[in-house]
C-alpha positions in Angstrom: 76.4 28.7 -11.6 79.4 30.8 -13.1 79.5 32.8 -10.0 79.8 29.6 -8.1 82.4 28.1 -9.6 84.4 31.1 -10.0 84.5 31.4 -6.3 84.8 27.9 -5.9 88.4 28.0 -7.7 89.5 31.2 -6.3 88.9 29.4 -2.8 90.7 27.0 -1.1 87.6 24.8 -0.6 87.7 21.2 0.2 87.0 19.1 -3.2 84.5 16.5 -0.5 82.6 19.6 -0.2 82.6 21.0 -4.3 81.8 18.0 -5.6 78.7 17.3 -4.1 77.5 20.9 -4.5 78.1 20.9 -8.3 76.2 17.3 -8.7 73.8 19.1 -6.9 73.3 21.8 -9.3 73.4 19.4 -11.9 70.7 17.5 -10.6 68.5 20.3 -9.6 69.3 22.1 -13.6 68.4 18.8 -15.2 65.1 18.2 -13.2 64.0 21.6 -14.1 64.9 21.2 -17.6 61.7 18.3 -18.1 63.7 16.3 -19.6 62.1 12.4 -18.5 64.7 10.0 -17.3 65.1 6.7 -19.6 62.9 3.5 -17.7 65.5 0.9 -18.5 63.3 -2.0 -17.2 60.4 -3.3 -20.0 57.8 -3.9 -18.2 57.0 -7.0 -20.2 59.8 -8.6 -19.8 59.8 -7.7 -15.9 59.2 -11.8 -15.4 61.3 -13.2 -18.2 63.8 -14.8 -15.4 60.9 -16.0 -13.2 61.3 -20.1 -12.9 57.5 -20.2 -12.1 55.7 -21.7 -15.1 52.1 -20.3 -16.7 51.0 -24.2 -16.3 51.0 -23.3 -12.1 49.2 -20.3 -12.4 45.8 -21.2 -13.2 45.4 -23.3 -9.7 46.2 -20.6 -7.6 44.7 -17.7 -9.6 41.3 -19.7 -8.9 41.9 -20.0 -5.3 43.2 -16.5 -5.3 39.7 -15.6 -7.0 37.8 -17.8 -4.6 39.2 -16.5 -1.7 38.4 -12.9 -2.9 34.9 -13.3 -3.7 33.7 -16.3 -1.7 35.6 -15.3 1.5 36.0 -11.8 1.1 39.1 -11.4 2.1 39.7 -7.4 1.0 37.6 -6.5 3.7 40.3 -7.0 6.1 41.3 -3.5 6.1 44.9 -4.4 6.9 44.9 -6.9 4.4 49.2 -7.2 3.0 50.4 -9.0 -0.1 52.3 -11.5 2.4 49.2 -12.2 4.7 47.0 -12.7 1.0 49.9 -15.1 0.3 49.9 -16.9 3.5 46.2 -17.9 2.8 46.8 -19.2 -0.4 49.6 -20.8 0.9 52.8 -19.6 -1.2 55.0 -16.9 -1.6 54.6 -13.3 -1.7 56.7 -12.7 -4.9 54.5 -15.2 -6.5 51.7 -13.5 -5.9 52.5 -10.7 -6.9 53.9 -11.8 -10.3 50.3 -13.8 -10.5 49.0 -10.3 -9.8 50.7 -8.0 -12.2 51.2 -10.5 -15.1 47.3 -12.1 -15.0 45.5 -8.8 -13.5 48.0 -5.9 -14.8 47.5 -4.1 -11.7 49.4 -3.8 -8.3 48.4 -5.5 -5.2 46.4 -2.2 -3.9 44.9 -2.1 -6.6 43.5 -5.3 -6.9 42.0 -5.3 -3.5 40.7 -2.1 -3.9 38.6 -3.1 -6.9 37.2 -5.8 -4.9 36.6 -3.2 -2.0 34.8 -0.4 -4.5 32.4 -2.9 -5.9 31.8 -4.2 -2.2 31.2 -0.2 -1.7 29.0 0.2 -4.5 27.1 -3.0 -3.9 26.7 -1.1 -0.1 25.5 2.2 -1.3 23.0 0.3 -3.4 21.7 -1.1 -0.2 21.3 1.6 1.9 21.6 4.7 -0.7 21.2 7.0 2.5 24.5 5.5 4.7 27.1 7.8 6.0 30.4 6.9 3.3 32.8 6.9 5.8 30.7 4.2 7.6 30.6 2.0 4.0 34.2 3.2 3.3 35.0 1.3 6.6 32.5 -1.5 5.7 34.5 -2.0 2.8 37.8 -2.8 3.9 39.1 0.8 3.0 40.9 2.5 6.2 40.1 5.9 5.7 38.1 8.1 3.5 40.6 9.5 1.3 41.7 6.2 -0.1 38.2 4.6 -0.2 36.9 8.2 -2.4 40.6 7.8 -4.8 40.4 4.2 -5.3 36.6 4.8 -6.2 37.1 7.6 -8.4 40.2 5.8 -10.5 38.0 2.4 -10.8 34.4 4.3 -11.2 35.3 7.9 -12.7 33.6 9.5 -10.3 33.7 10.0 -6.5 31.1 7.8 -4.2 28.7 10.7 -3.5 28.5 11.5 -7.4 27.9 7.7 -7.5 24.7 7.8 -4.6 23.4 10.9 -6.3 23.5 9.4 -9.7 21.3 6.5 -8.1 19.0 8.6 -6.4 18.0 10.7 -9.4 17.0 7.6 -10.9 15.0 6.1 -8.5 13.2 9.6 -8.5 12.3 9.2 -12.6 
């Protein structure tokens, strides 16, 4: 870095061209150092501003619910917060303030634990199916999703999952 900047002031360099070097070098220095950037939004009070009350939650976190389990909506495998919202028949940032605040989870993630216990409840079924085939079933769009989303809601990947069913249906 010394070398640098010696050579930088011994040449006649263009400042538009030092500058962004040295920031640079500071960025790169302070990344390597592990020091963790400060998170300077709460993530409680991510919805303090929001004008929508808690009294107009409950309506559509039923029909939300109903649509999810009733409908089985997650099985769409292209399934989008807005499209979700167009069902229900309101906004997008709604909800996904419905989703974070009530659930605690993100949109994919919500949909995905409705798509792992549809899995789950498909491997019961038919303990001998091809994954990929009940990954697709599902609502998942490929297989690396479908085997993180299970492992992050189940602990453990699908085929653990079969096996572990299997053994017990030998005892």
């Amino acid at each position: 870095y010394l070398f640098f900047a010696r050579y930088v002031s011994s040449c006649s360099v263009d400042y538009t061209n030092v500058l962004p070097m040295g920031l640079i070098l500071d960025a790169v220095g302070y990344k390597l150092s592990g020091i963790q950037w400060l998170k300077t939004e709460d993530p409680k009070n991510r919805y303090c501003n929001s004008r929508w009350k808690p009294a107009d939650k409950e309506p559509l976190r039923l029909k939300l619910e109903q649509l999810m389990q009733q409908e089985k909506a997650y099985l769409k495998n292209d399934l989008r917060l807005a499209e979700l919202a167009g069902l229900l028949g309101t906004g997008s940032h709604t909800l996904s303030q419905l989703i974070n605040t009530h659930y605690g989870c993100s949109f994919f993630d919500f949909v995905n634990q409705y798509r792992v216990q549809e899995a789950k409840i498909l491997i019961e079924k038919n303990k001998h199916a091809i994954l990929l085939q009940v990954a697709f079933d599902a609502g998942f769009n490929n297989k690396t999703s479908f085997v993180n989303a299970f492992k992050k809601f189940e602990g453990q990947a699908p085929s653990a999952y079969r096996r572990a069913l299997l053994e017990l249906e030998k005892s």
